[in-house]
C-alpha positions as CSV (number, residue, x, y, z in Angstrom):
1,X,32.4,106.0,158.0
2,X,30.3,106.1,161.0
3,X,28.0,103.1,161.3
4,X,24.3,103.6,161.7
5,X,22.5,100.7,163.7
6,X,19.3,99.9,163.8
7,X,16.8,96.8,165.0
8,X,14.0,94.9,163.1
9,X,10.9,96.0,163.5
10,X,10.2,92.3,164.4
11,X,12.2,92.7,166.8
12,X,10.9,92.6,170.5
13,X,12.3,93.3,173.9
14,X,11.0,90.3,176.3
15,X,13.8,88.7,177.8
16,X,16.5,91.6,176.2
17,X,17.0,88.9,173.2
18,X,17.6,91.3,170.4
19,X,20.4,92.1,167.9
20,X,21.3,95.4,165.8
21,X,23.1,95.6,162.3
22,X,24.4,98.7,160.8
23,X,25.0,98.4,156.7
24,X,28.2,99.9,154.9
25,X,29.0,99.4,151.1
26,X,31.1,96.3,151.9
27,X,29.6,94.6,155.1
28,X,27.2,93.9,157.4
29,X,27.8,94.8,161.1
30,X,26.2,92.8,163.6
31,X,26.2,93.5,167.8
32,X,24.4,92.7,170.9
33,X,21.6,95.3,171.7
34,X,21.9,94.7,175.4
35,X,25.4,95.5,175.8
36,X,26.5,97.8,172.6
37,X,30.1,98.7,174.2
38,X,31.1,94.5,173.5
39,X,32.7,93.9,169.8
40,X,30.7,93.4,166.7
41,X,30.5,90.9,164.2
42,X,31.4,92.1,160.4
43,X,30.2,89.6,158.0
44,X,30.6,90.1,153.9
45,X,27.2,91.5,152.6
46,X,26.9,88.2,150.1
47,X,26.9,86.1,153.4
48,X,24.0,88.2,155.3
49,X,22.0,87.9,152.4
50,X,22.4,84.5,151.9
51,X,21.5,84.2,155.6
52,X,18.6,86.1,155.4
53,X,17.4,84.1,152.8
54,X,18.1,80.8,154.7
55,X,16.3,82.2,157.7
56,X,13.4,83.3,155.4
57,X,12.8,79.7,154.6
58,X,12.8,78.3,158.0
């Protein structure tokens, strides 16, 4: 499955500081906007919920 990546719409360019996910059944992908080539991060989707959530509450 090819993953499709995509950035918040919160998401803003100053200084380059911006990540992309990319969603399958079973994960969460997450990489550096600024350099796309480096690895990614795959995370379980229970954990990027749950950090959503924590991040939602500040």
């Amino acid at each position: 499955m090819r993953a499709v990546w995509f950035k918040s719409s919160h998401s803003t360019n100053e200084g380059g500081a911006c990540v992309e996910v990319a969603v399958t059944d079973d994960s969460v992908r997450i990489r550096d906007s600024k350099d796309a080539t480096r690895r990614h991060l795959t995370v379980a989707r229970a954990e990027w919920v749950r950090f959503v959530r924590t991040a939602a509450r500040g």
